[in-house]
N, C-alpha and C positions, 0 to 999 in steps of 0.2 A: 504494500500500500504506500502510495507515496503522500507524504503528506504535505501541506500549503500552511505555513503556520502566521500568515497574512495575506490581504490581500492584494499586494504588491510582488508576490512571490509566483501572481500565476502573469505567465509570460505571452500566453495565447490562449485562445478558446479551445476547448476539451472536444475532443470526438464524440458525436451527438450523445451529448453526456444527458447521462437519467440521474436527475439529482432529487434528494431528500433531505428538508430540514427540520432539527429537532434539540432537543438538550439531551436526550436520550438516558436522563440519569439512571443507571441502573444496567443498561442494556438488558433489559428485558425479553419475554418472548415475544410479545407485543411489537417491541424494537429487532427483534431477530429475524421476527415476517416481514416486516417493510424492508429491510436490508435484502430478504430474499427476495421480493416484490422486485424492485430497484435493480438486483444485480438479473434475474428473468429480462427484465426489459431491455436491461441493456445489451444484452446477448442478443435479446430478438434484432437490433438495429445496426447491431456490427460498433456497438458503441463503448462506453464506460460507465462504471458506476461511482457517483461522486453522495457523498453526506459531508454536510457544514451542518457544524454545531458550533457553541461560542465558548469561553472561556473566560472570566470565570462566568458559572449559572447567571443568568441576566436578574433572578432573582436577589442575588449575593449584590446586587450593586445598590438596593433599595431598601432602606434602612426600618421600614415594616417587615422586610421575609430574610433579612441576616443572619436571624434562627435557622433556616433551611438547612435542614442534616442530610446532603448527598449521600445516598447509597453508595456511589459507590468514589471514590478519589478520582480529578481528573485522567491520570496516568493511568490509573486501571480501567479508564471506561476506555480511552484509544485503544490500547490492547484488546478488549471486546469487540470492538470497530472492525479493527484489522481481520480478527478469526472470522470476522462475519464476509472474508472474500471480497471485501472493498477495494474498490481501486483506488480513490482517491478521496481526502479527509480534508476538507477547508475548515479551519480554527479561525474563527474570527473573533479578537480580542474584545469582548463586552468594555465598551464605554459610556461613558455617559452623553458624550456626541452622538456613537452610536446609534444607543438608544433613542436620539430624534429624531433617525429617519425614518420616512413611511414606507409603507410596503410595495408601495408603485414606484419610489425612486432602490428599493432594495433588488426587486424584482428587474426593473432596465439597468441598474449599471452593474449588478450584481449578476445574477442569472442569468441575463439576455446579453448584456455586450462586454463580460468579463469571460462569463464558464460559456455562454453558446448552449443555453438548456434545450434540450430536445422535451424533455417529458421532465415533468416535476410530481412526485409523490407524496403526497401528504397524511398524515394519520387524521382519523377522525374530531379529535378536538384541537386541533395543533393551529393558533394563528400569529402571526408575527407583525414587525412592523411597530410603530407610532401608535399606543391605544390598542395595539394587537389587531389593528384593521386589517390586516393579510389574511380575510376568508378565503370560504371557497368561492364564492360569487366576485368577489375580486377577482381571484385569480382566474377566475373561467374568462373573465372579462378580455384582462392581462396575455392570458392565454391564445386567446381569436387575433388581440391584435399584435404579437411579435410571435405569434407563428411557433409556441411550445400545446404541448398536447397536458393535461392535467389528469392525473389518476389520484380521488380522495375516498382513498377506503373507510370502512368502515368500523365498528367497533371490532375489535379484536381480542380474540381469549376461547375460552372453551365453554361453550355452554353459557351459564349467566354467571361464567367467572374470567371478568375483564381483565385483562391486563395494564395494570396501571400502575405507575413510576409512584403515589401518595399513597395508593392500597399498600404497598410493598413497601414504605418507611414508617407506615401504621403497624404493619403486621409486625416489625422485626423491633419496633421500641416497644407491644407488650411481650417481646417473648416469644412468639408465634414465628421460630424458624423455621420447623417440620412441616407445615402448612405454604408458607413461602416456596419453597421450593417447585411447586405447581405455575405461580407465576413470574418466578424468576429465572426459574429452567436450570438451576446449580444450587448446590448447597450456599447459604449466606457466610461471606469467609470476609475478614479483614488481616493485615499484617501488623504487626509491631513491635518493636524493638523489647527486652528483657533489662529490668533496672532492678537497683534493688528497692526492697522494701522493707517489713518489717521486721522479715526473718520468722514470723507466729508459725508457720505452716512446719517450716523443720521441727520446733519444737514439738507442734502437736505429729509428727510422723509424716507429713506429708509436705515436703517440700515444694513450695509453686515457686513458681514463674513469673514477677511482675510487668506488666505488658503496657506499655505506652502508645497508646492506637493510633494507627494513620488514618484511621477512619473518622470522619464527622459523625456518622452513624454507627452507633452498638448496642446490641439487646438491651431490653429491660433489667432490670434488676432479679437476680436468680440465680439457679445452678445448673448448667447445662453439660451434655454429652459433647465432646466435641473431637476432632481429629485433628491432629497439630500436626505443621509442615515443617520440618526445619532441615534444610538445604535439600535434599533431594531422599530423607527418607520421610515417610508419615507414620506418627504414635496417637493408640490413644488417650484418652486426658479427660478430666472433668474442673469445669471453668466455673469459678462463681463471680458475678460482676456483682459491685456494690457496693457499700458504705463497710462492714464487719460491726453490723451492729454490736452482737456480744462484747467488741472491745473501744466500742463507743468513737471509730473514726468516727470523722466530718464529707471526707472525699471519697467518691466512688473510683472503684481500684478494680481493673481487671488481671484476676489472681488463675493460673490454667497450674494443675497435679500432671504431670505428664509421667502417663505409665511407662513402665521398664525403660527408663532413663535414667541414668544416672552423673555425664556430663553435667561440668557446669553450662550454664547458657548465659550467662551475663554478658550483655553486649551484643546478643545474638538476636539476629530477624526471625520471629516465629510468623505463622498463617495462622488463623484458627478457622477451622470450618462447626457452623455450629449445627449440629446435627437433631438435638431434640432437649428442650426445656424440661428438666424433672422435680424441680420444687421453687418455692419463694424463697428468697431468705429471709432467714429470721435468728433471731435475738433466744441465744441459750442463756441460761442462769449462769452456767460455770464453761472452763475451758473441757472440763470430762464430756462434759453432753454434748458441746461441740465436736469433740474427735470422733464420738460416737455415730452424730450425725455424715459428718466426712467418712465414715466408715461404710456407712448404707450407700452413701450416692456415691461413693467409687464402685463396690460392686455394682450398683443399680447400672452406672454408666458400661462399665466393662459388658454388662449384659446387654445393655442397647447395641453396643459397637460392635461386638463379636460378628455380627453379619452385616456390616452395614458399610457401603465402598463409596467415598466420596463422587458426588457430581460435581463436578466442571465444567467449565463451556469449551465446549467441542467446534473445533474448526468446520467452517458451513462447507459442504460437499465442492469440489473446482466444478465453476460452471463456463463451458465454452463460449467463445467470445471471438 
């Protein structure tokens, strides 16, 4: 995939490019159909498949939706991008200039006399532009007269389970990984570096991992099942995210037990894939009933994981071209 990391980097217009835009947070399956959509067309035409998205989220720039916890970090959603058999990735730098222009001057100097769009794909609620005026009646408009063809699909999902980029950062802050993975088509995983911490867990027999997240987005508060990646083997582990009520922190801490490990990891990049929620946390009386508790949810975990093979996003089949 080549990628355009401005719009000053594209040098001439694209072979009747099928382009699609979107934030795609998540890359989703939802986002994984229209990338199929897109790269089909472009094949039918002897063409390419192009997706612009912006950088940062266009939400991140407006000081009402700051809060906005990305599923997924910008660098891991290109990577999602690329396995989706894209040809080419336009990153357009969100400004606040940007942001004032309309969708008719986005669409001509943009679309029409920068990339040369052949067909433009749109997802069902997706509009852009000044006021987000870039509908579909626009652009059918837009369409007739600089001579691109318009495909605005529909809702997308399975049944009356849509695939949606807000459903998917609802699901994953109560908890609800196992559930996710229907509409996010992989296990929910982020990366993070190993720091130290309090040291409580050696004491109680179970030595964690403290995890510094590159994610904006991480489960709820809990104890979870999870498969840990570190460099190219995978173990598994039981993750509690949270405050440690029993010993009365203040800051929620992601703490992961990683079984039959015995390396140090300080310093180290771990993955977590979180695989299935199995209690709250909660506040024991003593350090005893705590250990006791970490004693059920390590078996309970080892039990879940014994048969259970991480999903990943899988490179989209080569479509000729």
């Amino acid at each position: 995939m080549i990628i355009f990391r401005g719009l000053n980097e594209i040098q001439g217009k694209l072979n009747n490019a099928v382009v699609t835009i979107g934030n795609f947070d998540g890359v989703h399956l939802g986002h994984r159909e229209i990338f199929r959509r897109v790269n089909e067309a472009a094949a039918a035409v002897g063409g390419v498949s192009v997706v612009i998205t912006f950088n940062p989220h266009p939400l991140k720039l407006f000081p009402s939706a700051r809060s906005l916890r990305l599923i997924t970090p910008y660098a891991e959603k290109e990577s999602l991008i690329e396995a989706s058999g894209i040809d080419y990735l336009l990153v357009i730098p969100f400004t606040t200039e940007f942001a004032g222009m309309t969708a008719s001057e986005f669409v001509v100097r943009i679309l029409v006399d920068l990339i040369g769009v052949r067909k433009l794909v749109i997802g069902y609620d997706y509009a852009f532009g000044r006021n987000r005026e870039g509908n579909v009646a626009l652009l059918r408009e837009l369409g007739a007269k600089y001579g691109f063809e318009l495909e605005a699909l529909g809702p997308i999902g399975e049944g009356s389970n849509i695939y949606s980029s807000t459903r998917i950062r609802e699901m994953i802050s109560k908890g609800d990984v196992r559930d996710v993975v229907s509409l996010l088509g992989r296990h929910f995983s982020f990366a993070g570096t190993v720091v130290h911490g309090h040291h409580r867990g050696k004491l109680l027999g179970f030595p964690t991992a403290n995890l510094v997240a590159e994610n904006d987005l991480i489960p709820g508060s809990g104890v979870y099942a999870v498969k840990v990646k570190l460099n190219d083997n995978i173990y598994d582990g039981a993750c509690n995210i949270g405050s440690n009520p029993t010993f009365g922190d203040e800051l929620d801490t992601v703490e992961v037990f990683i079984f039959n490990l015995a390396e140090d990891v300080y310093g180290c990049r771990l993955r977590l894939f979180f695989i299935e929620r199995i209690r709250d946390e909660q506040k024991f009386p003593d350090a005893k009933a705590l250990q006791q508790a970490i004693q059920r949810d390590v078996k309970h975990c080892r039990e879940i994981l014994s048969d259970i093979s991480i999903i990943e996003y899988h490179e989209a089949p080569v479509v000729d071209k």
